[in-house]
C-alpha positions, 0 to 999 in steps of 0.5 A: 464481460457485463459491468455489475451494476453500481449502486448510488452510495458506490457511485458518489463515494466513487465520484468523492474518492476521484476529487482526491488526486494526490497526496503531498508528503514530506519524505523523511530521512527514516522514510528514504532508508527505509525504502533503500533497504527494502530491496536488500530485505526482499533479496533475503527472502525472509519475512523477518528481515522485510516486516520492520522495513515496510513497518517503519515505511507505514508508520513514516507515512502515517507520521508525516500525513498525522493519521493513526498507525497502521500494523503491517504483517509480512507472510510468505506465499501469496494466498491464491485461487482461480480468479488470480493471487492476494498481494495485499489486504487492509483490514479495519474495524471499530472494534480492531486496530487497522492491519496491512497483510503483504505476500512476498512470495509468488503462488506458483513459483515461490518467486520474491516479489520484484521490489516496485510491484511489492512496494506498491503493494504496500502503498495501495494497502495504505491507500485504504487506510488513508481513505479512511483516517486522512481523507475521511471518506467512509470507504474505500474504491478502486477507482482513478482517484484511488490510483493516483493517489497510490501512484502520488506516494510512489513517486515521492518515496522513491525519488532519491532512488531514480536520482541515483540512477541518473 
C-alpha cells in the first residue's frame, strides 16, 4: 500500500514530536492504587465501576506533570467499522475542555478489554493531551516519539506491579 504523502507542517511537527522520548514521572501513592484496582473494575464489567479508576489515574498524571486536567468518560461497546474498532479518543478545543472517551467492551464479542491494552489505551489518549499542554507542540502524530512517550508512562506506572510478580 502507498504511503499519503506528507505535508511540511506534518513532517517538522513529526521530527519536533520524535525529540521528546520520554516523559519522567513521580508515581504517587494515589497513582500506584489506582492502577491496582483497575483491573478488579475492569472484571465488573461496568463503566460505573472503571470511570473514577482511570479518572484519578488521569488527574495523578496530569498533577505530577502540572498540566490542566483532563475529563475521561468510559462507555461500553467500542464504536467500529470496516477499517477496525475506536479504543479511545482525545478531544480538545479552544472553546471545550480537554476529554478522553475509553471503550471497554470488544465490538464483536462484547468482550473486557484485557487491563495493559485498555490501560494503554488510556495512557495514549493522554499522550495527545500532554503533546498539547506539557510538551506545547501544536499538535499531536503518531509517530516513534509519540510511542515512547506512551510506552515511558507504562513502564513507570506499572512498576510496582511487575514488582509483585517477581
Amino acid at each position: 500500500m502507498r504511503q499519503p504523502r506528507r505535508s511540511l507542517a506534518w513532517i517538522r511537527l513529526q521530527e519536533k514530536s520524535n525529540r521528546f522520548g520520554a516523559i519522567r514521572l513521580t508515581v504517587s501513592p494515589a497513582l500506584r492504587a489506582a492502577v491496582s484496582m483497575l483491573a478488579p473494575a475492569l472484571a465488573t464489567a461496568n463503566p460505573r465501576e472503571v470511570e473514577p479508576v482511570v479518572q484519578t489515574i488521569a488527574d495523578e498524571i496530569c498533577r505530577a506533570l502540572a498540566v490542566p486536567r483532563v475529563r475521561v468518560s468510559v462507555e461500553l461497546v467500542r464504536p467500529h467499522n470496516h477499517f477496525g474498532e475506536l479504543h479511545g479518543l482525545y478531544t480538545a478545543g479552544p472553546h471545550r475542555a480537554a476529554t478522553i472517551r475509553l471503550w471497554m467492551l470488544t465490538a464483536k464479542r462484547k468482550q473486557v478489554a484485557a487491563f495493559k491494552t485498555f490501560l494503554r489505551t488510556l495512557l495514549h489518549e493522554l499522550c495527545h493531551h500532554l503533546d498539547y499542554t506539557l510538551l506545547q507542540l501544536g499538535g499531536s502524530v503518531h509517530c516513534e516519539g509519540f510511542y515512547k512517550r506512551e510506552s515511558s508512562l507504562f513502564h513507570q506506572i506499572t512498576a510496582h506491579l511487575r514488582a509483585l510478580e517477581q
